[in-house]
C-alpha positions, 0 to 999 in steps of 0.5 A, spaced: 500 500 500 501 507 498 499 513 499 499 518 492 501 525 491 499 528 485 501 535 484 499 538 477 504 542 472 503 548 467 511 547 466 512 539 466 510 536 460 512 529 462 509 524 467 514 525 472 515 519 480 519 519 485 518 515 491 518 514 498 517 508 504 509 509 502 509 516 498 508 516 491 509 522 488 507 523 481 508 529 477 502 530 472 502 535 466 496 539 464 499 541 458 503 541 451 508 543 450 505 547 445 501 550 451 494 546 449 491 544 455 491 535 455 486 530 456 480 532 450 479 540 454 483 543 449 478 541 443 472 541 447 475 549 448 476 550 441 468 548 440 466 553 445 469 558 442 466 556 435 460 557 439 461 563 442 463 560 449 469 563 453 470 559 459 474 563 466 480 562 468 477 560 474 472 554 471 478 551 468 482 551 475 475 548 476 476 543 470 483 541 472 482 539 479 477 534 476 481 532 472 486 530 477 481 527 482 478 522 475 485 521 473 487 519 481 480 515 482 481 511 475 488 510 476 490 507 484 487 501 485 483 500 492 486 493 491 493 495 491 493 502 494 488 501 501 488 498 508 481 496 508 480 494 500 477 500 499 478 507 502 485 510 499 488 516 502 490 521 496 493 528 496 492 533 490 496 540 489 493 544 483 496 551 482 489 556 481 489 563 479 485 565 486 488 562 491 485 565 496 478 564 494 480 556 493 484 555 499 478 557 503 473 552 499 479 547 501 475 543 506 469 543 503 472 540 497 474 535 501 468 533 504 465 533 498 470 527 495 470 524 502 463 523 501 462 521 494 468 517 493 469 514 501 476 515 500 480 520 504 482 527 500 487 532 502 487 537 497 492 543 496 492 549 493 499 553 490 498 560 487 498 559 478 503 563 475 501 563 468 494 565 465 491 560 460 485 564 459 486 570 453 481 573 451 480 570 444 477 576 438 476 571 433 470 567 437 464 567 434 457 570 438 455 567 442 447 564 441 442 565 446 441 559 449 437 558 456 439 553 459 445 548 461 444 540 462 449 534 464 446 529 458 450 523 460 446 518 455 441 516 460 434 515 461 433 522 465 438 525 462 434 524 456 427 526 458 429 532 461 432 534 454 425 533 451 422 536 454 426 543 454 426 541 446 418 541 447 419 548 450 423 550 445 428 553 450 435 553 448 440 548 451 446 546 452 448 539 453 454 537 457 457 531 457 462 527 459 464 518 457 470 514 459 468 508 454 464 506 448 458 504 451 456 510 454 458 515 448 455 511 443 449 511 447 449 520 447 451 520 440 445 516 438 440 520 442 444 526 439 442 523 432 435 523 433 435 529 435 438 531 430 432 529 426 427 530 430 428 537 432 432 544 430 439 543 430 439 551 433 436 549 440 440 544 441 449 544 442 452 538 445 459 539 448 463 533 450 469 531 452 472 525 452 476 523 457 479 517 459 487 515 461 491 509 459 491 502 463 497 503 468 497 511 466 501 512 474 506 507 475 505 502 480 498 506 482 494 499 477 487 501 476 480 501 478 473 501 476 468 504 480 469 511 478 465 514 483 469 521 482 466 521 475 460 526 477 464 530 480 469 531 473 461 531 469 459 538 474 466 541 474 465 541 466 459 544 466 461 549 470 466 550 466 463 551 460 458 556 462 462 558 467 463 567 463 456 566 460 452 570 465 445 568 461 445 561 464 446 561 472 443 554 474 447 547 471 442 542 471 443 535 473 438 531 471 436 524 476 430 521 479 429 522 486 429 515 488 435 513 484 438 521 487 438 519 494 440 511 493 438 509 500 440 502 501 436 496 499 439 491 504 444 492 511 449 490 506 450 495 502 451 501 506 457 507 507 461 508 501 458 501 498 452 505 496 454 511 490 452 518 492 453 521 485 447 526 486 445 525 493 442 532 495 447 532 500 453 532 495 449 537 490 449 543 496 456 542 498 457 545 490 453 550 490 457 551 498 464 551 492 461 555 487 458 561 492 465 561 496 469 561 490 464 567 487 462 563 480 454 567 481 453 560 479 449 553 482 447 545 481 439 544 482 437 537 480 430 539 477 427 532 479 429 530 486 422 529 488 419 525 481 420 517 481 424 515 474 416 512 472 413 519 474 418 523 469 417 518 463 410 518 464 409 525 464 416 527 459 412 532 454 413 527 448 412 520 450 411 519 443 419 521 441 421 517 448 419 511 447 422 511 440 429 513 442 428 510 448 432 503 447 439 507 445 439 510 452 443 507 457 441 506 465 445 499 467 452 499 472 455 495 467 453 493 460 460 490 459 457 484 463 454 481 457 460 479 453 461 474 459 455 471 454 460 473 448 454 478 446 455 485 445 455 490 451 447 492 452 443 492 459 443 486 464 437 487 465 438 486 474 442 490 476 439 496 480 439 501 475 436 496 470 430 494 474 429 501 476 428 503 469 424 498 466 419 500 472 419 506 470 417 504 462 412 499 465 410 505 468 409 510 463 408 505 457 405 498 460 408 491 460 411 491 453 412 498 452 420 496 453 424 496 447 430 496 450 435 489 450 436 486 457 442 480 457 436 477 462 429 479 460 425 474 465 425 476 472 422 470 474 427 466 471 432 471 474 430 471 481 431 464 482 439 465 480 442 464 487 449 461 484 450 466 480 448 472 483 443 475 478 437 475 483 440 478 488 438 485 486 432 483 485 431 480 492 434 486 495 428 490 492 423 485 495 426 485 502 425 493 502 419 493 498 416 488 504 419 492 509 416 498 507 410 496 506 411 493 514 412 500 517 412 506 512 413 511 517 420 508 517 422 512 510 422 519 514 429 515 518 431 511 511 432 518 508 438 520 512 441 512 511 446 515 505 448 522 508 446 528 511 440 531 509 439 540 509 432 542 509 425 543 513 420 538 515 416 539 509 422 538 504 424 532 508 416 529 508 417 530 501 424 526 500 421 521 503 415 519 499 419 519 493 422 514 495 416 509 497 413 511 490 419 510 487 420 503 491 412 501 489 413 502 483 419 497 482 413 493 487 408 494 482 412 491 475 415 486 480 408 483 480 406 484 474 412 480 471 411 475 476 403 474 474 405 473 467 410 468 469 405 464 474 400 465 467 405 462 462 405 456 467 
């Protein structure tokens, strides 16, 4: 086990270690040498400035703080680099240009990676000597878009951009993908709308930003990325970060999903992902007002269920369509144990949930989406290979709940802290029984077809 130091350079142009009894410190170039910034920030620049879109010096200290933190998250193993196979300890040194203002947000960057990865962070901040940021006279105008929203190729993100589109608001759409599946998924529903759309409401900016197996000498490489939503908002804010017509970053998630509550006793503490927890999008909006940015996060369905924000999407016609290229599942690579192609699992908690959601908004067989497994009756009774035990885990809540619903107002805070009166917290609470009787109700109603097949 080692602990990483991973210090962020303007001047070095090379990867560059030195080690310790038990430091690893690791020099990590942010630039060429020809000054363009590195890990696909410098194309995804040049299209905002052909878009009218120029970021700030302090968005991109933003962005490159990110970048340290997915690049540390991605690549030092939990196996190799911990003492309880998953909590890691890492320190990140970026130079900023307002030192003062990031050093006083220093402990609430992180708190907020604490909680979001379960690792322990230190980061540190050094005054940056150059500036990246120039003013560009070429840049095109700007158009007059409205709004700004993470697209991250799910089934939330994709409601949420209809129904803007629907509105005819003008959209910004942020997205970010370290592998195929998941930019494929977004560059498919682009496609459609494309098609079915005007193509002057609508400007998709990506960045693809993935480092090579092994990229840290002896740091190996891990897969859980729960850092990725952390890269995904720093980019968002980057992008509108001098555009003073947007101030909100939308970030899409249903609130079942958003709280993640934990199914059973096993999954708890940093087992169970925060990526939109509320409590992690309020320690943002406590970075950004500390940092100055007029600028904040709001998740727009925090108390929709993922059935409820597909029954009522503004074109259901147009979703249940481009409905089967969105991707929900943790792990579409699973299917090529199968040797089939990466698709949905069909078991996985973010599979059932959606597949709750489209009985929801479109009955029994308003699903075009492949699933590796598609008969849940069949699923539930794999103990042996583990298929069943999200299933079952739904289940042992849904019971449990049913029992004594009074309990979702004390299940609520299982995850995190939760800021906010009684009402706001009654509210959380419903979203999540409804959210749960909802997968109750498609469970069921896939278990009588079954028993009628018979």
């Amino acid at each position: 086990m080692k602990r990483y130091k991973l210090i962020v350079s303007y001047d070095e142009f090379e990867l560059i270690t030195t080690s310790t009894d038990d430091v690893e410190k690791v020099v990590v170039p942010i630039r060429h040498r020809d000054g363009k910034l590195l890990y696909g920030i410098d194309n995804v620049q040049q299209k905002m400035l052909q878009n009218g879109l120029e970021p700030t010096e302090q968005g991109l200290d933003l962005l490159c703080l990110a970048t340290a933190v997915y690049l540390a998250d991605t690549r030092i193993s939990r196996e190799l680099h911990s003492q309880d196979s998953w909590t890691r300890e890492i320190y990140i040194e970026l130079p900023v240009s307002d030192l003062t203002k990031f050093r006083e947000a220093k402990p609430i960057f992180e708190r907020m990676l604490n909680f979001l990865t379960g690792d322990k962070w230190t980061i540190d901040f050094t005054q940056k000597a150059v500036k990246i940021i120039e003013p560009d006279e070429e840049k095109c105008e700007c158009k007059d878009f409205e709004v700004s929203s993470l697209f991250s190729g799910g089934m939330d993100s994709l409601i949420s951009t209809i129904n803007y589109l629907e509105q005819n608001k003008k959209i910004i759409l942020v997205s970010h993908a370290g592998e195929g599946f998941t930019k494929n998924s977004q560059k498919n529903i682009i496609h459609e709308f494309d098609n079915k759309y005007e193509t002057d409401n609508f400007l998709y900016l990506d960045l693809w930003m993935v480092f090579k197996r092994d990229f840290i000498p002896g740091g190996g490489n891990e897969n859980s990325t729960r850092s990725r939503s952390f890269l995904f908002i720093a980019f968002g804010i980057y992008i509108i970060s001098n555009f003073d017509a947007i101030k909100e970053l939308q970030v899409p998630e249903n609130g079942l999903i958003a709280l993640n509550i934990p199914l059973d006793d096993l999954r708890i503490g940093s087992h169970s992902t925060r990526t939109t927890h509320p409590f992690y999008l309020n320690l943002w909006n406590e970075v950004l007002e500390v940092l100055g940015t007029y600028k904040s996060v709001v998740n727009p369905y925090w108390n929709k269920t993922k059935g409820e924000m597909a029954e009522e999407c503004l074109n259901k016609g147009i979703l249940s369509i481009i409905m089967e290229k969105s991707n929900s599942c943790s792990s579409p690579i699973k299917a090529t144990r199968k040797k089939l192609p990466p698709q949905h699992c069909g078991f996985c908690v973010p599979c059932i949930i959606r597949r709750a959601a489209m009985h929801k908004a479109f009955g029994k067989d308003g699903d075009s989406t492949v699933y590796t497994a598609d008969d849940l009756s069949s699923i539930i009774k794999k103990h042996s290979s583990g298929e069943g035990i999200q299933l079952r885990s739904f289940q042992y809540a849904i019971n449990r709940l049913k029992k004594n619903q009074t309990m979702a107002k004390l299940l609520v805070y299982k995850t995190g802290a939760i800021l906010g009166d009684d009402e706001h917290i009654k509210e959380l609470s419903e979203v999540y029984k409804r959210g749960l009787f909802e997968v109750d109700a498609f469970i069921s109603s896939e278990m009588e077809d079954a028993h009628e097949d018979i």
